[in-house]
ZAKOL-208876 format. One line per field, with one value per atom (N, C-alpha, C): residue in three letters; chain; atom name; x negated, y negated, z. Coordinates in nm, 4 decimals. Example, Ala and Ser with C-alpha at 12.3 -4.5 7.8 and 13.67 -1.06 7.14 Angstrom:
% residues 2
rest (ALA, ALA, ALA, SER, SER, SER)
kette (A, A, A, A, A, A)
atom (N, CA, C, N, CA, C)
c1 (-1.3190, -1.2300, -1.3200, -1.2850, -1.3670, -1.2900)
c2 (0.5690, 0.4500, 0.3300, 0.2250, 0.1060, -0.0030)
c3 (0.7800, 0.7800, 0.7800, 0.7080, 0.7140, 0.7870)
END
This chain:
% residues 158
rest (UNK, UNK, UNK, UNK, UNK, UNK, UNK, UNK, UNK, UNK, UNK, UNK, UNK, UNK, UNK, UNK, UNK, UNK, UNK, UNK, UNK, UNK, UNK, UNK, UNK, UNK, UNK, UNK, UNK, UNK, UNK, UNK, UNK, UNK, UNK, UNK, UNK, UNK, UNK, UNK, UNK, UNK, UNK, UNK, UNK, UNK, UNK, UNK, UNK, UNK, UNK, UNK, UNK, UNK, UNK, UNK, UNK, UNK, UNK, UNK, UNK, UNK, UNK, UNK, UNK, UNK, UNK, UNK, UNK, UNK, UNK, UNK, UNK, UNK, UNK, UNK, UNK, UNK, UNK, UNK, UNK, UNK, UNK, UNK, UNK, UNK, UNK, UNK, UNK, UNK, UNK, UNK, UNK, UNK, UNK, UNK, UNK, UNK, UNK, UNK, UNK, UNK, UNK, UNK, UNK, UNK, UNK, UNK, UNK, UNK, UNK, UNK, UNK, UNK, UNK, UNK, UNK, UNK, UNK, UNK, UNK, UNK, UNK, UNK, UNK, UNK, UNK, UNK, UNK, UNK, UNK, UNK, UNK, UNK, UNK, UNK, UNK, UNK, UNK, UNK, UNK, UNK, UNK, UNK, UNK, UNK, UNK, UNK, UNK, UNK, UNK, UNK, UNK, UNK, UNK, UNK, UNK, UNK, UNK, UNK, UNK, UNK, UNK, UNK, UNK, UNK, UNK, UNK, UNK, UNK, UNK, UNK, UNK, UNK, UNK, UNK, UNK, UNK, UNK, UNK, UNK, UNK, UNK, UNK, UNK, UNK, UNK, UNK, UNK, UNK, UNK, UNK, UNK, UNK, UNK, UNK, UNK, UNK, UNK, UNK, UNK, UNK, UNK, UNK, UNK, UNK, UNK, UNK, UNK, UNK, UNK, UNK, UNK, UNK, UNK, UNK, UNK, UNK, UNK, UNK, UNK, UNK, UNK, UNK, UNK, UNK, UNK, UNK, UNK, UNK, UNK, UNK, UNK, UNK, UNK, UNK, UNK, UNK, UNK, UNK, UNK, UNK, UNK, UNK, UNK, UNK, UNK, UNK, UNK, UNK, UNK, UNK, UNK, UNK, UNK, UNK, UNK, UNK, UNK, UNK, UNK, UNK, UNK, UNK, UNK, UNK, UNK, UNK, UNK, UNK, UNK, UNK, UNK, UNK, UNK, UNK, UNK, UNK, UNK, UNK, UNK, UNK, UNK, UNK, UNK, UNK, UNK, UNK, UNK, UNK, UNK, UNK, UNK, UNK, UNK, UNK, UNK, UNK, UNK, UNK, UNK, UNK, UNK, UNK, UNK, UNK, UNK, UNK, UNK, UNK, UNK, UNK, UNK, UNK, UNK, UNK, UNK, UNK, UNK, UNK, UNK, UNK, UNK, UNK, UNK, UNK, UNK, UNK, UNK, UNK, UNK, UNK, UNK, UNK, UNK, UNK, UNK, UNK, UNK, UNK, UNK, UNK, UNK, UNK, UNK, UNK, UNK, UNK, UNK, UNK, UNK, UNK, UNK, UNK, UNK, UNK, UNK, UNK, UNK, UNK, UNK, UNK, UNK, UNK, UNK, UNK, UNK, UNK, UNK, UNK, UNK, UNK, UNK, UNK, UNK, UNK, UNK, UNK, UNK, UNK, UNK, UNK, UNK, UNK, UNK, UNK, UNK, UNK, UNK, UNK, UNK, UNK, UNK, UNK, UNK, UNK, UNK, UNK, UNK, UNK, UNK, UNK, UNK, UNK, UNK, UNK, UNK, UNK, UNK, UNK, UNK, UNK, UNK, UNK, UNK, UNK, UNK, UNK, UNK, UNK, UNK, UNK, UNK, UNK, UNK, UNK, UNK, UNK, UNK, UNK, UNK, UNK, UNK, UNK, UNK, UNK, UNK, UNK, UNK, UNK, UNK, UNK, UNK, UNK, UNK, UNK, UNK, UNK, UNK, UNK, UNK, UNK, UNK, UNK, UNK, UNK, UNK, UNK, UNK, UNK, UNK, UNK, UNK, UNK, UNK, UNK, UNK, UNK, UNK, UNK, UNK, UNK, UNK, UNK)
kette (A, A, A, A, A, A, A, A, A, A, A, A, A, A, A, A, A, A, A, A, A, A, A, A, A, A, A, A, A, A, A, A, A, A, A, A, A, A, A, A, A, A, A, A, A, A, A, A, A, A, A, A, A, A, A, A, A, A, A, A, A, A, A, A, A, A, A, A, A, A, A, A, A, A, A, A, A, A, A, A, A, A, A, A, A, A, A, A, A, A, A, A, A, A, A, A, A, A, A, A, A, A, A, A, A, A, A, A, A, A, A, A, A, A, A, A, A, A, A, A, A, A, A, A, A, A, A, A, A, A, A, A, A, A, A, A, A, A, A, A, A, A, A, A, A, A, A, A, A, A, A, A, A, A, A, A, A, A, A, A, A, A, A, A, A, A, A, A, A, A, A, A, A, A, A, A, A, A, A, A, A, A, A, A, A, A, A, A, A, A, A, A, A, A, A, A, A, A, A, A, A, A, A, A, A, A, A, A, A, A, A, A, A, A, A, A, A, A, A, A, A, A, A, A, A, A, A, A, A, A, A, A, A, A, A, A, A, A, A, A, A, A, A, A, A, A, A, A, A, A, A, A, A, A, A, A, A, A, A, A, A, A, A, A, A, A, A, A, A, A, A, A, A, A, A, A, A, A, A, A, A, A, A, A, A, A, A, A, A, A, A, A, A, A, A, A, A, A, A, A, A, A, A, A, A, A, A, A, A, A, A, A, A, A, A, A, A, A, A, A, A, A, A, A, A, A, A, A, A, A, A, A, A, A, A, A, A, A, A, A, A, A, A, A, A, A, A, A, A, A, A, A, A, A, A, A, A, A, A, A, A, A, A, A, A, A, A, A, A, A, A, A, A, A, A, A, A, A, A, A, A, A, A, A, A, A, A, A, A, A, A, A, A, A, A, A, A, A, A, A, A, A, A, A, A, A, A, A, A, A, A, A, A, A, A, A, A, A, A, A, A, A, A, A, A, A, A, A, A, A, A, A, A, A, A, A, A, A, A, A, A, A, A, A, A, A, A, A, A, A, A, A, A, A, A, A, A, A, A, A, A, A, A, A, A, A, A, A, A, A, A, A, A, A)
atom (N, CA, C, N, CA, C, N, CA, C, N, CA, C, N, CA, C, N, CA, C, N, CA, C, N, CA, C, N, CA, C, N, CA, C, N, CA, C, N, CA, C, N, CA, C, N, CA, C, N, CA, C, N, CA, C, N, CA, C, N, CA, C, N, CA, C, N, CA, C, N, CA, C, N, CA, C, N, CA, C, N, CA, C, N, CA, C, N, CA, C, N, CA, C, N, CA, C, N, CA, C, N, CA, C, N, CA, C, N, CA, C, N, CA, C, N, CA, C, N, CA, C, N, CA, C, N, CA, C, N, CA, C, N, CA, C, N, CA, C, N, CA, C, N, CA, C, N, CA, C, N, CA, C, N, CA, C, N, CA, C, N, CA, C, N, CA, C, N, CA, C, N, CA, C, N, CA, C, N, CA, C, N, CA, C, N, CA, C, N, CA, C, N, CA, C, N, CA, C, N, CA, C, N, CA, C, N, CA, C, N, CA, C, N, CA, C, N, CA, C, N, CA, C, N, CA, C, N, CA, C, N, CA, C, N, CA, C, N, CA, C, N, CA, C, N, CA, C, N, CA, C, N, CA, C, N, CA, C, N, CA, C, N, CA, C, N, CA, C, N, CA, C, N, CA, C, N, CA, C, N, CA, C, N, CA, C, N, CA, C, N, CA, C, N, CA, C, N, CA, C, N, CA, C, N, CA, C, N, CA, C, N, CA, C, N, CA, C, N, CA, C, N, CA, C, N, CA, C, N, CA, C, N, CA, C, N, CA, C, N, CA, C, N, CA, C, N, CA, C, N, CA, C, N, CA, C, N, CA, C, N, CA, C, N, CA, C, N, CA, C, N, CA, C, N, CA, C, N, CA, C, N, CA, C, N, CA, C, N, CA, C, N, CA, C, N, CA, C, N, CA, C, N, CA, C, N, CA, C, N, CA, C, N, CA, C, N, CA, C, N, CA, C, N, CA, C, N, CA, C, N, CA, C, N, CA, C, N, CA, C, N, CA, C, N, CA, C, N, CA, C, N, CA, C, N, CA, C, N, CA, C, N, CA, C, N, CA, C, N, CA, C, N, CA, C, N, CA, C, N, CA, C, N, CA, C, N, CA, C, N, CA, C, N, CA, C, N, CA, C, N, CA, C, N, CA, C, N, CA, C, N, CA, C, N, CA, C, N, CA, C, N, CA, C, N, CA, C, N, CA, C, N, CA, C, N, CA, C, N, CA, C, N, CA, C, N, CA, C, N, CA, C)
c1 (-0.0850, 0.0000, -0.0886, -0.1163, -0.1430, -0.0771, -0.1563, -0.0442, -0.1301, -0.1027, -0.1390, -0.2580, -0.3810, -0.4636, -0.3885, -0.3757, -0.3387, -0.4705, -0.5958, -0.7226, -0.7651, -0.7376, -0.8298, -0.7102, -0.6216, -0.5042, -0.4509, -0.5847, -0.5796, -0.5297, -0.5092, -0.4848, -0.5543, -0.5890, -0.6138, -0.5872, -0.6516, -0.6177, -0.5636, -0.4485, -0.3823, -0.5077, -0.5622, -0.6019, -0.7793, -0.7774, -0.9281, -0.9232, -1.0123, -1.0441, -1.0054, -0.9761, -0.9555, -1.0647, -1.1447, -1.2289, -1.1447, -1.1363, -1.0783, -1.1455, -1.0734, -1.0564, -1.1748, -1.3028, -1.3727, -1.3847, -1.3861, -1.3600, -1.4841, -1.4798, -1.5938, -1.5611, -1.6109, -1.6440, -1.6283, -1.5289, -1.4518, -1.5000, -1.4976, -1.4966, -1.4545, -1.2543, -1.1786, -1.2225, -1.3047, -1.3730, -1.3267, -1.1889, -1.1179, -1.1978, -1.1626, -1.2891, -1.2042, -1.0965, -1.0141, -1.0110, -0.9746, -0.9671, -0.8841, -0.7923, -0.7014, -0.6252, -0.5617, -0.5486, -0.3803, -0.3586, -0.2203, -0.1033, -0.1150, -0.0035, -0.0350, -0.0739, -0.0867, -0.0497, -0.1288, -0.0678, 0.1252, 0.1606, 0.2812, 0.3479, 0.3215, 0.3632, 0.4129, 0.2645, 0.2569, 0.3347, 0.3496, 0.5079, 0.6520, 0.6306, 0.7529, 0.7735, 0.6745, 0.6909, 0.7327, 0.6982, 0.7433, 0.9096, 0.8904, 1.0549, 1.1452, 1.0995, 1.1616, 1.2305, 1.1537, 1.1510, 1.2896, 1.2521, 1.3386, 1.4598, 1.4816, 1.6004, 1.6740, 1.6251, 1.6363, 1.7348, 1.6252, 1.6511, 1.7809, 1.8081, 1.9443, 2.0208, 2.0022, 2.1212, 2.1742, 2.1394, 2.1524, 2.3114, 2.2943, 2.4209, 2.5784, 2.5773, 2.6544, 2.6913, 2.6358, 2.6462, 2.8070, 2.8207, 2.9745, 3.0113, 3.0478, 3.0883, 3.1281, 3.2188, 3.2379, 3.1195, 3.0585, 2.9415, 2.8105, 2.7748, 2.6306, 2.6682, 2.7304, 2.7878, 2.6531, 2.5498, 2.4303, 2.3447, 2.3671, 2.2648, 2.3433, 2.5472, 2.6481, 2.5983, 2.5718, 2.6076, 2.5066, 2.3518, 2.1903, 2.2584, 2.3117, 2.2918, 2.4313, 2.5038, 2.5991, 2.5443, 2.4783, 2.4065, 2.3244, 2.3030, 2.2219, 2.0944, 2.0196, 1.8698, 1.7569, 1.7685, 1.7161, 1.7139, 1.8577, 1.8439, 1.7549, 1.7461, 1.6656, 1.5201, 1.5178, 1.3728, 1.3163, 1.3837, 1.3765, 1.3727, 1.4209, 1.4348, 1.2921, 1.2875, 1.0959, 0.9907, 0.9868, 0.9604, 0.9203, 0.9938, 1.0650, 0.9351, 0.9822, 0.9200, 0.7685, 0.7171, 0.5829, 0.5064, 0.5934, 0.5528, 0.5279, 0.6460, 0.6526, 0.5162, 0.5059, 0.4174, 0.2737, 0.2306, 0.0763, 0.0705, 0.1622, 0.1995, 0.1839, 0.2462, 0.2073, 0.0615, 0.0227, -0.0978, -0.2115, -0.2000, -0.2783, -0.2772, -0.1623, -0.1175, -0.2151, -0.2286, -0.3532, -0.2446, -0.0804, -0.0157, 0.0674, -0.0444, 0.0461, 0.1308, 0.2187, 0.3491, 0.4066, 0.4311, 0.4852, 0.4615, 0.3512, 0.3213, 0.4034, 0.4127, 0.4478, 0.6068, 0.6396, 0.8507, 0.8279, 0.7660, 0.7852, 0.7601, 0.6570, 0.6311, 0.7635, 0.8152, 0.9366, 1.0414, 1.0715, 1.1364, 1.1087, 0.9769, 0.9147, 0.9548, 0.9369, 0.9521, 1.1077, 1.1935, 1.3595, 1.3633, 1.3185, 1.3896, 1.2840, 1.1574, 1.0894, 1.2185, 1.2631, 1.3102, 1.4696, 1.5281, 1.6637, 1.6149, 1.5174, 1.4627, 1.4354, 1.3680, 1.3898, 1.5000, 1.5838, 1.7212, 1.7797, 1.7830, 1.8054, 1.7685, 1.6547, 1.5889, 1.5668, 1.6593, 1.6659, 1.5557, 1.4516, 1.3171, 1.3811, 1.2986, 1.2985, 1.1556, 1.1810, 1.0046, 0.8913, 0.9949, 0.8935, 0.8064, 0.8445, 0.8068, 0.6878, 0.7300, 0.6002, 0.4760, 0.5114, 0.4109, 0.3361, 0.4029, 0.3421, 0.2246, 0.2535, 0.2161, 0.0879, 0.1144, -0.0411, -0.1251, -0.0844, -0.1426, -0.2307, -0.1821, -0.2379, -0.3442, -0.3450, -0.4464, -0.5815, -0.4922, -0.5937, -0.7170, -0.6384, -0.7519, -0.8201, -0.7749, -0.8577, -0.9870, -0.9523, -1.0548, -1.0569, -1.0193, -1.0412, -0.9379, -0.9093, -0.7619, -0.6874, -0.5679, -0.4641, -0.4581, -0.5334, -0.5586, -0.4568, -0.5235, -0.4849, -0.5055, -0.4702, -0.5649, -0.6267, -0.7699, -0.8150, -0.7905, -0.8002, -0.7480, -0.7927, -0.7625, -0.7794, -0.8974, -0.9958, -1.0977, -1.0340, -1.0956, -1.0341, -0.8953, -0.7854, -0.6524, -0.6340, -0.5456, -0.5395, -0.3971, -0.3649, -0.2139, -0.1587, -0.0030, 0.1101, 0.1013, 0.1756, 0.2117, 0.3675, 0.4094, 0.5083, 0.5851, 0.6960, 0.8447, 0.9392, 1.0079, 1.1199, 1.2457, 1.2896, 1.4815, 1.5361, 1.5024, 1.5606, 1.6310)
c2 (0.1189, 0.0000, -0.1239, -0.2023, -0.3278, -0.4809, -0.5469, -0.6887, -0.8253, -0.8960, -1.0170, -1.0624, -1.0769, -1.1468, -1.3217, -1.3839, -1.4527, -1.5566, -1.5396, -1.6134, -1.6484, -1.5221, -1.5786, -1.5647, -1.5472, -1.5271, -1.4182, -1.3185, -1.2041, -1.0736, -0.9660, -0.8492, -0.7768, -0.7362, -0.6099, -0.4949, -0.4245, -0.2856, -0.2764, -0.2453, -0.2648, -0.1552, -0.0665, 0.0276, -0.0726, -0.1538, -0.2298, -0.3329, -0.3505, -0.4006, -0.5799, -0.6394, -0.7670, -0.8714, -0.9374, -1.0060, -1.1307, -1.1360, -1.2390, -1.3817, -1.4691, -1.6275, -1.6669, -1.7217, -1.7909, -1.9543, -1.9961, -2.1205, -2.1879, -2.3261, -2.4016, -2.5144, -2.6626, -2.7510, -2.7996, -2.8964, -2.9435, -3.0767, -3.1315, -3.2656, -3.3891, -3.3238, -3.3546, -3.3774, -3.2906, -3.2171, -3.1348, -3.0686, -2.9683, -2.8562, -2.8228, -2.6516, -2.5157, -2.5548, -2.4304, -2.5258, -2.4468, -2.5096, -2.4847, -2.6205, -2.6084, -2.6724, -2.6643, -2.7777, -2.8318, -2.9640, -3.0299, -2.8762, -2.7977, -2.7383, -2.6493, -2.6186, -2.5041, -2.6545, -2.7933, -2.8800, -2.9077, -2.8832, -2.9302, -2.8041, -2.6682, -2.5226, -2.5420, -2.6162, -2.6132, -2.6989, -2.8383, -2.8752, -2.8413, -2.7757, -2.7367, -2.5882, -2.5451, -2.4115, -2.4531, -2.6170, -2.6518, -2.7028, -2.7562, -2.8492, -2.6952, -2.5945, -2.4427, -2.4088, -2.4126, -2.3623, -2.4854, -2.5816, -2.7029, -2.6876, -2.6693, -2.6617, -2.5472, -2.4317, -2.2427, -2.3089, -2.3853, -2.4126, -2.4852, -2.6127, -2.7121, -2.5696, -2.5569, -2.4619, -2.3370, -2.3454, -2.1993, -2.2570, -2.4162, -2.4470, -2.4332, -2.4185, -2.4496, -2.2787, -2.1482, -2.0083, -1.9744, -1.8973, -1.8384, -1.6869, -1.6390, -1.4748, -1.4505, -1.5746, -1.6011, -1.6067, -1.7295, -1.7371, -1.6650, -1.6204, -1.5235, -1.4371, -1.3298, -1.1953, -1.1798, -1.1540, -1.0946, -1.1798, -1.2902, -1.4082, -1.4379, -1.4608, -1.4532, -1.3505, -1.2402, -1.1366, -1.1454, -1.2036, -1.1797, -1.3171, -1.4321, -1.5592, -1.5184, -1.4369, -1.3765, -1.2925, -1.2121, -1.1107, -1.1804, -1.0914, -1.1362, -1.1694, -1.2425, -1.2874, -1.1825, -1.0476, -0.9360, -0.9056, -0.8883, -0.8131, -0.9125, -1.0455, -1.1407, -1.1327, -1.1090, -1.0689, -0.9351, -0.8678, -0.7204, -0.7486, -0.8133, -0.8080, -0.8669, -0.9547, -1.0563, -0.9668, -0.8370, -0.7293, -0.6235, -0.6340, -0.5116, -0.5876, -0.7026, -0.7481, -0.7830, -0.7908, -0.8231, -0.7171, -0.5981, -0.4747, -0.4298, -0.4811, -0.4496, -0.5100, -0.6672, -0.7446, -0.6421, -0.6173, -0.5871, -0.4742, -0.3447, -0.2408, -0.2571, -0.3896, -0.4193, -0.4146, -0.5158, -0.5524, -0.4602, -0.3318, -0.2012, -0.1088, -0.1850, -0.1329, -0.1713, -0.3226, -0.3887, -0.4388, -0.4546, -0.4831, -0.6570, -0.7076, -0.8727, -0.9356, -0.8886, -0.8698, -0.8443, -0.7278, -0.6964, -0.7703, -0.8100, -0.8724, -1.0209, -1.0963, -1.1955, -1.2015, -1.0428, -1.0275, -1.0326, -0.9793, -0.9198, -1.0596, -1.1343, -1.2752, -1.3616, -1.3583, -1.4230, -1.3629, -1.2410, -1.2022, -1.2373, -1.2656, -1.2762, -1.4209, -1.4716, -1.6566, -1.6425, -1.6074, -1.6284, -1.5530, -1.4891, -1.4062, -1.4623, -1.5334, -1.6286, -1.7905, -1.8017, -1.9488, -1.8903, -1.7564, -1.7957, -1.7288, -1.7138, -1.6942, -1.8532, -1.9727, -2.0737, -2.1091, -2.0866, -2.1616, -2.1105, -2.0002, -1.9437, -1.9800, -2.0436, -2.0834, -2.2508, -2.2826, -2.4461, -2.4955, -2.4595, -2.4659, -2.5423, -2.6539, -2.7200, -2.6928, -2.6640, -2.6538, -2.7267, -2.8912, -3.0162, -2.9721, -2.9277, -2.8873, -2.7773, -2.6625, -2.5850, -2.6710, -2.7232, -2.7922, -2.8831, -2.9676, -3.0283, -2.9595, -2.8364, -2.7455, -2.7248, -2.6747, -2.6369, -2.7554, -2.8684, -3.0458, -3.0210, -2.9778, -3.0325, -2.9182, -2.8240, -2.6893, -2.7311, -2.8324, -2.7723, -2.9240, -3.0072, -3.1683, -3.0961, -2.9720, -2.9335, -2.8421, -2.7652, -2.6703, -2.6316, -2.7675, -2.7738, -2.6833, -2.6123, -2.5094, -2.4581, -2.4508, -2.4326, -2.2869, -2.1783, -2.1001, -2.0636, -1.9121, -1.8996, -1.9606, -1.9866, -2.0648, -1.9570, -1.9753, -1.8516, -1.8938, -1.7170, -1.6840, -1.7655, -1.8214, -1.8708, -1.7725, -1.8536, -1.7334, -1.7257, -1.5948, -1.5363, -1.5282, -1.5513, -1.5149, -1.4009, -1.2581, -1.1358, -1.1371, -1.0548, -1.0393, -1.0452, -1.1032, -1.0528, -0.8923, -0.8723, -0.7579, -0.7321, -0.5839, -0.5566, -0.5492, -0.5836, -0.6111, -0.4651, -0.4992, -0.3486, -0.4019, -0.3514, -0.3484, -0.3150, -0.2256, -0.1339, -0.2146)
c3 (0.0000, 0.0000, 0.0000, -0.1140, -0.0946, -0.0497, -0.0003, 0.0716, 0.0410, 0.0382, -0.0392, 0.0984, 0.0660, 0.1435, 0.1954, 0.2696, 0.2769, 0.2799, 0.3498, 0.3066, 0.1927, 0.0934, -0.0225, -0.1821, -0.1448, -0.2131, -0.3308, -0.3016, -0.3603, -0.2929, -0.3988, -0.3634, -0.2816, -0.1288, -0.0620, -0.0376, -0.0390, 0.0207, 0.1795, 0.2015, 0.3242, 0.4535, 0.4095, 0.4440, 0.5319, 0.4103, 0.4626, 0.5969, 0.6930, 0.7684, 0.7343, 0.8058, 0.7981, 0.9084, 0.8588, 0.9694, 1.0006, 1.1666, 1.1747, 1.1844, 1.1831, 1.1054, 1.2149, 1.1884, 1.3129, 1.3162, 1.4307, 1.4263, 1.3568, 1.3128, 1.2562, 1.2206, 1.2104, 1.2306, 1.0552, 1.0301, 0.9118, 0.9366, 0.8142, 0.7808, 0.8492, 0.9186, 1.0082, 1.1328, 1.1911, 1.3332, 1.3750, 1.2898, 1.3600, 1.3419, 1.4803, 1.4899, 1.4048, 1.3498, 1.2602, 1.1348, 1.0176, 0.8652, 0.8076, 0.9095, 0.8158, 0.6917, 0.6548, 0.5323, 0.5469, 0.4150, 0.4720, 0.4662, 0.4222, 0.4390, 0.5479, 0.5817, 0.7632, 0.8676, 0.8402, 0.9704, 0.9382, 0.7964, 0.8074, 0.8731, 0.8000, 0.9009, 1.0036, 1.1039, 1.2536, 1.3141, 1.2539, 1.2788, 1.2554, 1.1928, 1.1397, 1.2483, 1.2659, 1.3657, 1.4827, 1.5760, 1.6734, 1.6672, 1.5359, 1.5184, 1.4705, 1.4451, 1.4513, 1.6052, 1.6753, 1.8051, 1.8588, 1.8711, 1.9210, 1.8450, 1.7068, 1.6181, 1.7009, 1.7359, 1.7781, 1.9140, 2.0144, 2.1435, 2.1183, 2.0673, 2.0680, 1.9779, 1.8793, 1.8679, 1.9322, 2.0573, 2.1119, 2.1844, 2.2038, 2.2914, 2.1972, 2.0608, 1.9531, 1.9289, 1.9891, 1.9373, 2.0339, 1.9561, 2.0277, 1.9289, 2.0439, 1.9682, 1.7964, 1.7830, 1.6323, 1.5533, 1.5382, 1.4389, 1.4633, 1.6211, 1.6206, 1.7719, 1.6971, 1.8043, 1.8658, 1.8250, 1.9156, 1.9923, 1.9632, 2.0070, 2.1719, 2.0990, 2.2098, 2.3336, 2.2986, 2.3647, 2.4844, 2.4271, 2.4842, 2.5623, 2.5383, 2.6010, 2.7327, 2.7328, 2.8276, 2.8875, 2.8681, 2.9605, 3.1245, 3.1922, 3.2762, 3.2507, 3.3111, 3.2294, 3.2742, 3.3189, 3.3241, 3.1916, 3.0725, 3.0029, 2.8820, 2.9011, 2.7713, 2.8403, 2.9848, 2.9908, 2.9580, 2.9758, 2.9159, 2.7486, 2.6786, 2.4928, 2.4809, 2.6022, 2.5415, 2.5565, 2.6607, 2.7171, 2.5497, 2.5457, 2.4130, 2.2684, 2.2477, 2.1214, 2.1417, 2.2533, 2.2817, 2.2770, 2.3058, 2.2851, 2.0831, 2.0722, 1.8950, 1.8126, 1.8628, 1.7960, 1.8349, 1.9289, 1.9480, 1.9021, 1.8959, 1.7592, 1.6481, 1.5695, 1.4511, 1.4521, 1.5525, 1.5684, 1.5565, 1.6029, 1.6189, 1.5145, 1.4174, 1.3213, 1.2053, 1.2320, 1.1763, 1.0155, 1.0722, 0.9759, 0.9718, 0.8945, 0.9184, 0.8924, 0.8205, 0.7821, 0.9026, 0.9347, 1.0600, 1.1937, 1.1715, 1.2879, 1.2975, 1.1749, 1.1352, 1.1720, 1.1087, 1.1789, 1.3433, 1.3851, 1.5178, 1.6060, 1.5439, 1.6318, 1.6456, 1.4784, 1.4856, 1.5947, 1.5742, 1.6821, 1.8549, 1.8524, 2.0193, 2.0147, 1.9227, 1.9594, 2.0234, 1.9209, 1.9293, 2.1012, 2.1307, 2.2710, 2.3694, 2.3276, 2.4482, 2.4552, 2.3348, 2.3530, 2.4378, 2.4103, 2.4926, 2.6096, 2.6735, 2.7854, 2.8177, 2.7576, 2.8392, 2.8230, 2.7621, 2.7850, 2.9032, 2.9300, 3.0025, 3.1281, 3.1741, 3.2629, 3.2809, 3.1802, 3.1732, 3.1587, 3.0624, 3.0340, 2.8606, 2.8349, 2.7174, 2.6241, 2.5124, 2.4498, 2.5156, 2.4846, 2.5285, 2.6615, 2.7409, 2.9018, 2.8951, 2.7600, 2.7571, 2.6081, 2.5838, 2.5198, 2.5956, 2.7076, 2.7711, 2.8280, 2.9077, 3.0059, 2.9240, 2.7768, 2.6607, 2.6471, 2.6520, 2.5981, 2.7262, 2.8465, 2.9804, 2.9632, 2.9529, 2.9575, 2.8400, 2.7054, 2.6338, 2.6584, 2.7363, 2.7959, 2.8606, 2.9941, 3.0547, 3.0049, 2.9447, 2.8780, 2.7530, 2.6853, 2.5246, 2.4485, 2.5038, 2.4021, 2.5188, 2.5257, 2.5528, 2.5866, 2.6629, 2.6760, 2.8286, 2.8509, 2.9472, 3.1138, 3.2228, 3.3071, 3.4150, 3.4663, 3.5064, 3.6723, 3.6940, 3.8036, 3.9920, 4.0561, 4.1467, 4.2353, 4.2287, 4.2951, 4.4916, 4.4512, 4.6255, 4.6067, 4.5011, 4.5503, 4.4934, 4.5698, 4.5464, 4.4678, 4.4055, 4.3009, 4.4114, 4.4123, 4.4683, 4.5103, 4.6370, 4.6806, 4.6043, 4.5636, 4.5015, 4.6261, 4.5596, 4.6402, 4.6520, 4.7578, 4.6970, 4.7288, 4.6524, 4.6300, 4.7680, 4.8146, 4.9290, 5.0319)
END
């Protein structure tokens, strides 16, 4: 099965290794290379998310039965669906299939965003949260662990 290189805009062998993208130092100063159409993407991927979020208040059993159904449920079961697709995406991922990976992200975005709705969480609030991470340590990464603090102890139902 071949799939369209998306780097160099040719045909690959799905079967071949893919090296991934390394950062480097543009004209711009941006340490990735990208060009006007990946920065318009990347807005458009945020004004995606925000479009997803305001329209989640406008869904009703009529026009989106399943979206209805996840935004009625208890928020166990939309944390459980974000659960489910995070699992799918890093499958693709192992799969080493970007296509798939590409559905499955879409899918993780849609069930991370009615998880903040769910939680009265606005995009703006987690973008902020990335702006603030990435002043601190240049990209928007994860934030590392508090030295000396041990995980949470597990809880019980009982």
């Amino acid at each position: 099965m071949n799939r369209l290189d998306t780097r160099t805009g040719g045909r690959k062998n799905a079967s071949r290794r893919r090296e991934p993208l390394r950062p480097e130092r543009t004209a711009r100063g941006s340490r990735w290379p990208f060009d006007a159409r990946t920065e318009d993407l990347r807005s458009a991927g945020s004004a995606e998310l925000d479009r997803l979020h305001c329209g989640l208040e406008t869904v009703s059993a009529a026009n989106h039965p399943r979206t209805a159904k996840l935004l009625g449920a208890d928020v166990g079961k939309a944390a459980q669906k974000l659960i489910e697709e995070a699992g799918e995406v890093a499958l693709e991922g192992v799969k080493r299939d970007a296509g798939g990976v590409v559905r499955e992200s879409a899918d993780l975005l849609y069930h991370l965003v009615v998880l903040w709705r769910r939680a009265g969480i606005g995009p703006a609030e987690v973008w902020g949260e990335m702006h603030r991470r990435a002043e601190l340590f240049g990209i928007a990464e994860k934030l590392p662990k508090a030295a000396g603090r041990k995980p949470a102890a597990p809880t019980s139902d009982r």
